[in-house]
N, C-alpha and C positions, 0 to 999 in steps of 0.2 A: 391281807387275805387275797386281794385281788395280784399282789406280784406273786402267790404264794400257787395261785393256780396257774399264770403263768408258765412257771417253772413246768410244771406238771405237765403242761404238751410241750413245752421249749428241752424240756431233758430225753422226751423221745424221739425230738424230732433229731437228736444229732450223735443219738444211742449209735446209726451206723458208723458214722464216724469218728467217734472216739473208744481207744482200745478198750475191748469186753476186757472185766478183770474175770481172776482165770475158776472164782467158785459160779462165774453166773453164764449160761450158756449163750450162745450166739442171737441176737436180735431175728423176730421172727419176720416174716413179711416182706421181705426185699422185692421194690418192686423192679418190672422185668424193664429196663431201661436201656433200649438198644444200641446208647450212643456212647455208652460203657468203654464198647466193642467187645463186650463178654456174649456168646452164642448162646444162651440161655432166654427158653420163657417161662415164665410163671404163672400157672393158671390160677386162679381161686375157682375153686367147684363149690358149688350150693346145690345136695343132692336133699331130695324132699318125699316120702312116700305120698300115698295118696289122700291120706289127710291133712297134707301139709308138713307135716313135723320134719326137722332134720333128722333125714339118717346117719348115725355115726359109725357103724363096725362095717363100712366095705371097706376092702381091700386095692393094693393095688393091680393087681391082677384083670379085677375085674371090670377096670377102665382103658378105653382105647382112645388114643388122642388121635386127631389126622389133622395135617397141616396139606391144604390142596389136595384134599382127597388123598394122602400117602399117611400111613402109619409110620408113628416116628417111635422112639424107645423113650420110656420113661425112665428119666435119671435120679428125681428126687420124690419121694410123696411121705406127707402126713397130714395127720387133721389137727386142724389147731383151732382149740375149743378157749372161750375166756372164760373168767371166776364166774362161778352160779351168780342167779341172783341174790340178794340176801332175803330174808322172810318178809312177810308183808310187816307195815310199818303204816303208822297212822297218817303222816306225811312227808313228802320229799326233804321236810326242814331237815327233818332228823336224820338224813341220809348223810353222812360226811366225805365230801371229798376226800378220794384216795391220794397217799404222796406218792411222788417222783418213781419212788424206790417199790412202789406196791404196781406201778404201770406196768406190766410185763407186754398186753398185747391193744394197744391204742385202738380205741376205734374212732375215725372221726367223720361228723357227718356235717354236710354244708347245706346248709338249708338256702335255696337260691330262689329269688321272685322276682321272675320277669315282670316285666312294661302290663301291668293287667287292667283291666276294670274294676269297675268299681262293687260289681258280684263277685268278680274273680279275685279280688282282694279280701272280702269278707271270706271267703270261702276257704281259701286258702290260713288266712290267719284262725280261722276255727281248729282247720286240722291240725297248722303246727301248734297251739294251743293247748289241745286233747294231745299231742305226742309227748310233750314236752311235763305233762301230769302225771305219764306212766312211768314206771319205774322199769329202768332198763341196764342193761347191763352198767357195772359201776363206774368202766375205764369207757366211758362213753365219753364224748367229748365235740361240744355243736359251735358251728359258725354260720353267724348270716350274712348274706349277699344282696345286692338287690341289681337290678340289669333295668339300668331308664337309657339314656345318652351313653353310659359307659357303665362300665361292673366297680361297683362300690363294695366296700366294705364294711359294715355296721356292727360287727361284733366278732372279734377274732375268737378261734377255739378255746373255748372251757365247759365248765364241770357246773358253774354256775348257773343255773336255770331262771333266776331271777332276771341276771345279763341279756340272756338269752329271747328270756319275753317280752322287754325290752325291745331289742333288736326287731323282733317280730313286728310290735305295734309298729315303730319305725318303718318297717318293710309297706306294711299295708298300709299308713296312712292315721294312724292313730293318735303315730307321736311327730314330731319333730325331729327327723333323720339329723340334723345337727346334732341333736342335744344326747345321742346315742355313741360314746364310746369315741371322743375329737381325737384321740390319736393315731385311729384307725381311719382319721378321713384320706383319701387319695387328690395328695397335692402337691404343691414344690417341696414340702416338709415332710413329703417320705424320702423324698432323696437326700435332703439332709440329714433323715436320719439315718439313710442306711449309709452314709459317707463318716456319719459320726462312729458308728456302732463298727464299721469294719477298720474304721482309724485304733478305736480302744481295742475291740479282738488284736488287732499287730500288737499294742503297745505290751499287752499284759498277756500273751503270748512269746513275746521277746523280754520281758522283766523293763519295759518302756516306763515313759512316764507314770506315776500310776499303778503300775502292773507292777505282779510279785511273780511272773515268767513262769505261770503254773498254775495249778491247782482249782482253787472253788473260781478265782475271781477272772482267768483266763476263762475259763467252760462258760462261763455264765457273761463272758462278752462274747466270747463266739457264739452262745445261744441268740443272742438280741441281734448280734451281725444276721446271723442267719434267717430269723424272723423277717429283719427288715428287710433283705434283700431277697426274703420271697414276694413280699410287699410290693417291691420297687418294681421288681421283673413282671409283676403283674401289672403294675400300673403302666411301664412302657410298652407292655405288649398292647394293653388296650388301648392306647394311646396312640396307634400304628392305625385301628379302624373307627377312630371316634367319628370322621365323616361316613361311614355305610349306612346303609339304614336299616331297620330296626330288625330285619330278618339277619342280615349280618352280622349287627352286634350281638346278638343273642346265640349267636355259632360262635363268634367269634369270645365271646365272654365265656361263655364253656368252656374254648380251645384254652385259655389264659389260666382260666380256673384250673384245671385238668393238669397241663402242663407244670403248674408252679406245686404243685401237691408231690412229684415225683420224688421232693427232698425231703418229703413227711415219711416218716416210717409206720408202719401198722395197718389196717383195714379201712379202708376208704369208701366214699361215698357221697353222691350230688343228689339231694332232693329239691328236682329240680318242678316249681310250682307254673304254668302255661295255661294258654289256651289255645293253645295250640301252637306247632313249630312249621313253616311256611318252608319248604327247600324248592328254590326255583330250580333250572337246570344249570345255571354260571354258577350255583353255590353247591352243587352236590361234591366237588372234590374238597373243598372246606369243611361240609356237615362229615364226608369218610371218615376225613383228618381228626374231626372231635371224637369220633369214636375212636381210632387209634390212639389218638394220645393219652385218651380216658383209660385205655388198655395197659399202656407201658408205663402208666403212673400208679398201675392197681386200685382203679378209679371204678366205682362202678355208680348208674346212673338209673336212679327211682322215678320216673318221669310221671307227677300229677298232674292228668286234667282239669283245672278248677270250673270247668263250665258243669261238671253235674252229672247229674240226668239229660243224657243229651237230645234229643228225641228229633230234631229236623238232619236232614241228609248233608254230612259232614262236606260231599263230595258238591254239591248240588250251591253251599252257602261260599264255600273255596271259592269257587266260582263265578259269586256275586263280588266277593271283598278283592278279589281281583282284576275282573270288570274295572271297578270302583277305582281301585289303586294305579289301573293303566290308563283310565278315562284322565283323572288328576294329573298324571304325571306326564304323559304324551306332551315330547317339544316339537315342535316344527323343525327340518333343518332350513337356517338359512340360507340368502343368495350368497353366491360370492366364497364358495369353498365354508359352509354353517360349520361348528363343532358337535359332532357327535360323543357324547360323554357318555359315561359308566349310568348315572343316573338315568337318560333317556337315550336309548339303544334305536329310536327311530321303529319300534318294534309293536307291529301291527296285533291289534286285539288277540285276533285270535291265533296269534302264533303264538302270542305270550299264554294265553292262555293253554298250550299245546303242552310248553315245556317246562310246566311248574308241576310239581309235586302236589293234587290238590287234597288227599286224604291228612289232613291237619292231625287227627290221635293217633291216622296209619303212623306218622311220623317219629312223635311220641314213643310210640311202641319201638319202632326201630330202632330209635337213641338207647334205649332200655334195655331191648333185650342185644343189642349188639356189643354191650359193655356190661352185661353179665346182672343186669338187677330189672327191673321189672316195669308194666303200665298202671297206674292206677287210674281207675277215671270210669266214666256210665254210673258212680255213685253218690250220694249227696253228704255219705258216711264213708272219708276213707282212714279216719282215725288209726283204724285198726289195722288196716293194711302198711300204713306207715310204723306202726309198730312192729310189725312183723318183719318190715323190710331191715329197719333196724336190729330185730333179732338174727335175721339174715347174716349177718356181718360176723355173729360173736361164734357161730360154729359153720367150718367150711374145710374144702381138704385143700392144700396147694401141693399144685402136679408142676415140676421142673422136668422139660423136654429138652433135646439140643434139637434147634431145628433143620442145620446142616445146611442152612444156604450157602449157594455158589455166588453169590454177588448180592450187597445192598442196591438194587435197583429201584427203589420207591414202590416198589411191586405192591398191590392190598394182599394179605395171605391168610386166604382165609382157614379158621380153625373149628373144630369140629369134635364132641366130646361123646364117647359113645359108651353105654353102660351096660355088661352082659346081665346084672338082676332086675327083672321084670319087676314093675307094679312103683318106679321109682325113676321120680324124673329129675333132671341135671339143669346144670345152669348156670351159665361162663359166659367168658368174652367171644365175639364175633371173629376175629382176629386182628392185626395190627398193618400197617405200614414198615415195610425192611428199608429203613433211611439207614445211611449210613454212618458209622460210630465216630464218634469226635467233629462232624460237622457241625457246627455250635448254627451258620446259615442256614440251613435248612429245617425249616418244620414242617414243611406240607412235600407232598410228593413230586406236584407239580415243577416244584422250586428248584428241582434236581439239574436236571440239564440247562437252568440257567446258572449254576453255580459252573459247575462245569464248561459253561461257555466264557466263563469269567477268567477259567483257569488257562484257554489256550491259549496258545502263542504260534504266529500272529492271533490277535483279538480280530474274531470275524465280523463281516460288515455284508450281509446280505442283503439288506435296502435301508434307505435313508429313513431316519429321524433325527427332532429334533430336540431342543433341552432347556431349559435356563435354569436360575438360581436367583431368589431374589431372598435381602433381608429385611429384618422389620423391628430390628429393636431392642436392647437388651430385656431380658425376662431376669433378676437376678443375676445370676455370673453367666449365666448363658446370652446365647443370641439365637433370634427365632430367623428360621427359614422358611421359602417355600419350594421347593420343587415342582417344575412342572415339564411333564414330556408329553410333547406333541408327535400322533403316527399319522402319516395321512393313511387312509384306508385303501386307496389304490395301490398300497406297497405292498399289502398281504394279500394272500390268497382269498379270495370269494366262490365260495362253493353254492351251488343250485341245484334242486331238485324240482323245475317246475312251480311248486308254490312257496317255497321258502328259498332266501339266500341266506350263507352262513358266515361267522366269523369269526374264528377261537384265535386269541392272541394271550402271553404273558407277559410280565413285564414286574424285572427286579432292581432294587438300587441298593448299593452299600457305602456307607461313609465311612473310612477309614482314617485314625488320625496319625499324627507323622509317624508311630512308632508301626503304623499297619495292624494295628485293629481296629476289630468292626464296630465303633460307636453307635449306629444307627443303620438297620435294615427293613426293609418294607416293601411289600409286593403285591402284584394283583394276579388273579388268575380270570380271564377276563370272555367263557365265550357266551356268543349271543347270535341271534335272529331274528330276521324283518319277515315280510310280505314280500314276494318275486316283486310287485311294484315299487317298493323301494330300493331297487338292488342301485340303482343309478342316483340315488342322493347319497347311500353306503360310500361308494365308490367316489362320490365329489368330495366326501365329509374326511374329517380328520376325528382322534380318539386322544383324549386326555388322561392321562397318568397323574395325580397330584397327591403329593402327599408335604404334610409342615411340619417339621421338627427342629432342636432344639440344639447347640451344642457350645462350649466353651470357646476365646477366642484362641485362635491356632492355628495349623495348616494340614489340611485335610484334601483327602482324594476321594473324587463320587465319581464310583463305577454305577453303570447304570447299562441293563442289559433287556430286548426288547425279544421276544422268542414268537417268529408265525406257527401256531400247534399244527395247523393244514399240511403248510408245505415244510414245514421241519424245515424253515431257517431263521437262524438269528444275527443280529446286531447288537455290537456293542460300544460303548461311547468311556472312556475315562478321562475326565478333566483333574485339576486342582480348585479346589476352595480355601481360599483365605478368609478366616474370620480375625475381623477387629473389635477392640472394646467398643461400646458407641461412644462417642464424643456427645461430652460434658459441657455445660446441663442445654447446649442444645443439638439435635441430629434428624436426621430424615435419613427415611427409606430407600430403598431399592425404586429405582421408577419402573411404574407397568403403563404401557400404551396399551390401554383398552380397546377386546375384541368387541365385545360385548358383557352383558351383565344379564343374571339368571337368578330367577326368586330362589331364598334359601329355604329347605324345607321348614314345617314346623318344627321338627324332632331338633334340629339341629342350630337353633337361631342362637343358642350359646355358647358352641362350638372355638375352638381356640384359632380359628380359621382367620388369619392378618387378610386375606383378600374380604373377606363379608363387612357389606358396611351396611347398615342396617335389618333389615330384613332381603339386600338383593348381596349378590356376590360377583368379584368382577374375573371373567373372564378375559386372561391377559393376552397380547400377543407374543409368540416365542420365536426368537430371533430379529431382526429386522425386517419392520412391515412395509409394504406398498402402500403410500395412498394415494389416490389421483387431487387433482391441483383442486378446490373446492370444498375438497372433504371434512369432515371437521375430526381433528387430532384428540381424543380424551386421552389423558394421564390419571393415574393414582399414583398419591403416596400418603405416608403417614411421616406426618413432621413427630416430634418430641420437646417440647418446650416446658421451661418451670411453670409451675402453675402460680397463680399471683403475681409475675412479673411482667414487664411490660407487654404491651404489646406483640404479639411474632407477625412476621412476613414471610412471603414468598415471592421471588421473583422467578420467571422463566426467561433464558436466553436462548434463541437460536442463531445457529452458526453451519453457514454452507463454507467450505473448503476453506476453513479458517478467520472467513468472517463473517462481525454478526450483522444478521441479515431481521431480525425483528424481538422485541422483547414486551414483557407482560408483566405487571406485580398484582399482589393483591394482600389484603389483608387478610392472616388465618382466624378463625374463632378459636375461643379459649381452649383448652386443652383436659381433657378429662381427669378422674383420680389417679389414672396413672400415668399423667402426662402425654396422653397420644392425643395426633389430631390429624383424622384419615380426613381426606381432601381427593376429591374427584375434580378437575376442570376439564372445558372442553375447548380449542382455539381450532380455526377454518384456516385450513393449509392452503392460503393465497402464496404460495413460495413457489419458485420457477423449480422445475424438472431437477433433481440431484438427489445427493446423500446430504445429512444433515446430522448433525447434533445437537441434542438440547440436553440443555445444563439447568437444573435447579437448585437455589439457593436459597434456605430457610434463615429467619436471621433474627436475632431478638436481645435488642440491647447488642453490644458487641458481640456476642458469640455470634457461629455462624458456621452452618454446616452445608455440604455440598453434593449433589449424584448428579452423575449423566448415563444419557441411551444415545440410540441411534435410530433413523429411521429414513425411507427413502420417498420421492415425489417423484412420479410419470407422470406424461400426459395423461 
C-alpha cells in the first residue's frame, strides 16, 4: 500500500517530463520557472465573491495584469477546477486513494512547523488535526516538515491520513520524530540514495544491468531518482545555512522548501504553522527571495499564527524579544585588530532595534499574501480557514503573460492583478525576481554581480582579503572542510549619517571539481549597523565568512568572491584545492593557530561545525599570524586514532630557517565513536624574532600522520 501511494505523487511528479500519449491532454500547472529561459509567467488567480465562494464563469477579458505598473497581453488563460467532492461518507476509512492514472490535477500541501512552544505546538497540532478530519478534495496530497536546527522531513507526500497524523504528532512533540517515516530522515543516506536511484535510472534507461531500456521499470527508477534528488538538493541547500540563527533558518528553510517543489507538477502550497516570522534589515533581501521563489515554483504560502487570540501589542512585545536577544548576544570587540562576525555586528541596541522588522503577524501576512495564499491568526479556531485554504488550491484560473523583459537583471518585478467585475476580489502572487535562465549559481538576486564578477577577465581586485582552507577528516568517501574568509573592515566603504555608521558587503564561493563544475556554493548577503560611537572599533575589526562543507578526494578550484554594496567594488581570489583520502587508521587535521574562541549558541551546540569543541568555537587565525616574543601560541587540531588501540600521541616540532629550535609531546585522550580527538594546546613563544614552522605529528603504534603551519615572532 505504502509503495502504491508512492507511485501516486512519484507519477505526477514526472508527468512533465515524459512524453503525454497522444488520447490524454497536456499536464496542467507548469510552473513559471525563469531559469528555463522560456519568457513566460504563470499566474494562479483565486478570485472569491463576497461570501467567499470561488467564482468560476469570468472571462478573460475581464482581467488586467500589470507587470511594474505596465499592462502586458495575456497569452494563455483557463480555470482549472479538480473532481467534486464525493458525498458525505461516515469516515475518511472509507475514502479510497485515487490511482496514478485517476491524478489529473495534483494538489500538494506541506504542512510546515517552525521552532514553537510549547502553546504553539499544541495549537498548531489541533488545527492540523481538525484539517486532516475533513474531507477534501480527493487528489489532495500532504507532507510534513518541521524547521528546529535545520528543515527535516517527517513524512513525504500522500493520500494516507493516518501517515500523515503521525507526522503531525511527530512535529509537535507527541511522538518520537525518529520513529516517523526513517527513510525520509536527512543524513548521509539521502545521498546514497539519491547516487543509488540516479545509478539504476542510467542502467534501465539504457537496457543496463538490471534494466529492460524502457517501459514500467525505467519510469519507475526515474521516478525514485527524481524523489531522491529533490530530497538531496534540499538537504544540501539547507546544509549551506545550518550555522544562521533561527530567523535565518526559518527564511532560509522556506527558500529550500519553495525551490525543490518547482519539479513537482500540480497546485502547490506551504502551511506554514509560527509565531511569528522576525525580518531584520541584513535579512530582508533573503525573506524577497522566499517569496520569489515561492512564486516561480507555483508555491503559494498559508501563513498560521499559532499564538491565538493575540491581545498584547505585537509591535510593543518585538521589541522586548529584541531587547532580550541583543542584550545576550552583544560581543565586545577586542584589542589588537578583535573580529567582528556575522553573529555580533558590534551593533548598538538601539540601532538594532531601528532596522528590524518589528510587526511579527505584519510579517506573516506579507509571506502570505505575497505568494498568493493568505494570514490566519487573531483566532483560537483556524480549522476552518485551513480548510478553506485548502479548497483554495482545487479551483483557480491560470493567466500565462509574456513579460517582455530587456535583461534578467535580478530586478524584484512587481505584479499586479486587476478585475473589471465589482463585488469580487482576487488573489495571486506579489511578483518574482528576473534571475537569469540557466544560471544554475544564482538564487538570490544579490548573488548576481558576484557571479559575473567571477566571470571577468582579468579577475578584479579592488582591496585585499584574505582566505584559508582547512581539513578535518574523512566523513564517509568525503572529506570535511572549513572555509574561512577574513575582510578587514577598513577595506570597505563606511558610511555615516551622524548617529549611525554603515556597512553592506557580499561575499560568494564556488568549488569547482577538475571537470569545472560547481560542487559546492554558498554565500552571504551581509549588511549591518552600529552606533556613530563604534564607527572606530568597525574600522579596527575584520568580518568573517565561514562556511564547512564536504567533498570527495580530487582536485578542485575555490573561486571565492568578496563584493563592497557601498562602493560598487569587488575582489576576487581563485586558488586550487587538493583533496586526499585520510590516512589509515591514523590522521590529523588541518592546524589552526587560535585567534580566539566564542561561546556556541544554544540552537547550534550540534551543528556539523569541525571548529566547536564543546560548547565554545575556535576562532582561527587566517594566513600567517604575528606574535610578539612572550605570547602564548594556541593550536587546534583533531587527531583520528583506532579506538581500542594503543595509546596515540602528539608531538610538536618547531623549526626557524630549517632548524629545530624547540619541541613538545603529549599524550592524546581516547578518541570518540568516531574516532576524533579535537585537542586545543597552548605553548609561550619564548623564540627569537623570525618565521617559523611547526610541524605536528600524531602517532599510535607505528602509523603516524603529519601537518604543518607557519607563523611569525617580532619583538
Amino acid at each position: 500500500m505504502q509503495r502504491a501511494l508512492r507511485l501516486i505523487l512519484l507519477a505526477t511528479l514526472w508527468a512533465t517530463a515524459l512524453p503525454a500519449r497522444p488520447q490524454e491532454p497536456a499536464p496542467a500547472a507548469q510552473p513559471p520557472i525563469f531559469r528555463a529561459g522560456t519568457q513566460a509567467v504563470v499566474l494562479d488567480v483565486v478570485a472569491r465573491d463576497k461570501k467567499g465562494r470561488t467564482v468560476t464563469d469570468l472571462r478573460a477579458e475581464e482581467f488586467t495584469v500589470l507587470e511594474e505598473g505596465v499592462a502586458k497581453a495575456i497569452t494563455g488563460f483557463r480555470f482549472v477546477a479538480g473532481p467534486k467532492l464525493p458525498p458525505p461518507m461516515a469516515g475518511l476509512q472509507a475514502q479510497k486513494a485515487p490511482t496514478p492514472e485517476a491524478i489529473k490535477h495534483p494538489i500538494l500541501v506541506s504542512l510546515v512547523f517552525d521552532a514553537l512552544g510549547s502553546e504553539g505546538r499544541a495549537f498548531a497540532r489541533r488545527a492540523s488535526l481538525e484539517l486532516l478530519t475533513k474531507e477534501t478534495n480527493p487528489e489532495t496530497l500532504f507532507a510534513v516538515f518541521h524547521i528546529g536546527q535545520t528543515l527535516r522531513m517527517l513524512q513525504q507526500f500522500t493520500t494516507d491520513r493516518d501517515k500523515v497524523k503521525a507526522a503531525v504528532e511527530a512535529a509537535c512533540g507527541r511522538l518520537d520524530p525518529r520513529a516517523v517515516l526513517p527513510d525520509a530522515r536527512q543524513s548521509a543516506a539521502t545521498v546514497d540514495r539519491a547516487e543509488q536511484a540516479n545509478l539504476a535510472a542510467a542502467n534501465t534507461a539504457g537496457g543496463g544491468p538490471g534494466g529492460a531500456g524502457g517501459g514500467a521499470s525505467a519510469a519507475q527508477a526515474s521516478i525514485d531518482a527524481a524523489f531522491a534528488n529533490v530530497e538531496l538538493e534540499m538537504q544540501r541547500v539547507q546544509e549551506s545555512s545550518a550555522n544562521q540563527q533561527q530567523g535565518n533558518t526559518s527564511l532560509f528553510s522556506l527558500f529550500a522548501l519553495a525551490r525543490q517543489q518547482q519539479t513537482l507538477a500540480g497546485r502547490k502550497a506551504i502551511v506554514y504553522f509560527s509565531e511569528g516570522l522576525v525580518v531584520p534589515s541584513q535579512l530582508e533581501s533573503l525573506y524577497r527571495s522566499v517569496v520569489s521563489e515561492a512564486n516561480r515554483s507555483n508555491v503559494s504560502v498559508y501563513s498560521v499564527d499559532v499564538r491565538g487570540l493575540y491581545s498584547a501589542s505585537d509591535y510593543d512585545n518585538a521589541r522586548t524579544a529584541l531587547k532580550e536577544a541583543t542584550d545576550a548576544s552583544r560581543q565586545q570587540v577586542t584589542s589588537r585588530g578583535g573580529l567582528v562576525i556575522r553573529e555580533s555586528h558590534v551593533m548598538a541596541e538601539e540601532t538594532a532595534e531601528s532596522a528590524i522588522n518589528m510587526n511579527l503577524q505584519g510579517q506573516l501576512a506579507s509571506l502570505a499574501e505575497g505568494t498568493g495564499g493568505r494570514l490566519l491568526a487573531n483566532s483560537n479556531d483556524v480549522g476552518s480557514g485551513l480548510l478553506r485554504a485548502v479548497d483554495d488550491l482545487s479551483g483557480y484560473y491560470e493567466i500565462v503573460y509574456d513579460p517582455q523583459l530587456a535583461s534578467f537583471d535580478g530586478s524584484f518585478r512587481k505584479v499586479e492583478v486587476r478585475l473589471a467585475r465589482k463585488d469580487v476580489v482576487v488573489q495571486t502572487r506579489a511578483g518574482y525576481f528576473a534571475l537569469p535562465p540557466g544560471e544554475t549559481t544564482v538564487d538570490f538576486p544579490w548573488q548576481l554581480p558576484l557571479v559575473t564578477a567571477l566571470k571577468a577577465s582579468p579577475l578584479p581586485r579592488d582591496f585585499d582579503f584574505r582566505s584559508a582552507v582547512w581539513h578535518f577528516g574523512a566523513e564517509g568517501d568525503n572529506v570535511r572542510h572549513t572555509l574561512v574568509a577574513e575582510v578587514p573592515l577598513q577595506n570597505l566603504q563606511i558610511e555615516a549619517d551622524g548617529k549611525k555608521v554603515r556597512v553592506h558587503f557580499a561575499v560568494m564561493a564556488l568549488v569547482r571539481n577538475s571537470a569545472g563544475q560547481v560542487v559546492e556554493h554558498f554565500s552571504q548577503d551581509s549588511p549591518f549597523e552600529a552606533a556613530s560611537e563604534k564607527a572606530d572599533a568597525l574600522r579596527q575589526g575584520n568580518v568573517l565568512f565561514t562556511r564547512s562543507f564536504r567533498v570527495p578526494p580530487g582536485r578542485y578550484s575555490l573561486e571565492l568572491v568578496v563584493r563592497d554594496e557601498m562602493a560598487k567594488k569587488v575582489s576576487v581570489r581563485r586558488s586550487v584545492l587538493m583533496v586526499s583520502a585520510a590516512l589509515a587508521p591514523v590522521a590529523v587535521s588541518s592546524l589552526a593557530l587560535v585567534r580566539r574562541t566564542e561561546p556556541v549558541p544554544a540552537g547550534a551546540l550540534n551543528s556539523p561545525d569541525p571548529l566547536r569543541v564543546g560548547e565554545n568555537r575556535i576562532v582561527p587565525w587566517v594566513g600567517e599570524p604575528t606574535f610578539k616574543t612572550g605570547d602564548t601560541i594556541r593550536i587546534y587540531l583533531v587527531a583520528f586514532a583506532r579506538s581500542g588501540g594503543p595509546e596515540a600521541g602528539l608531538s610538536l616540532e618547531f623549526a626557524r630557517e630549517g632548524e629545530v629550535v624547540g619541541r613538545s609531546t603529549a599524550a592524546l585522550p581516547a578518541p570518540d565513536s568516531e574516532g576524533r580527538i579535537p585537542y586545543v594546546a597552548g605553548i609561550p613563544s619564548n623564540f627569537a624574532p623570525g618565521r617559523y614552522e611547526l610541524t605536528a605529528v600524531v602517532k599510535q603504534g607505528d602509523a603516524a600522520a603529519r601537518e604543518r603551519t607557519f607563523f611569525v615572532v617580532a619583538n
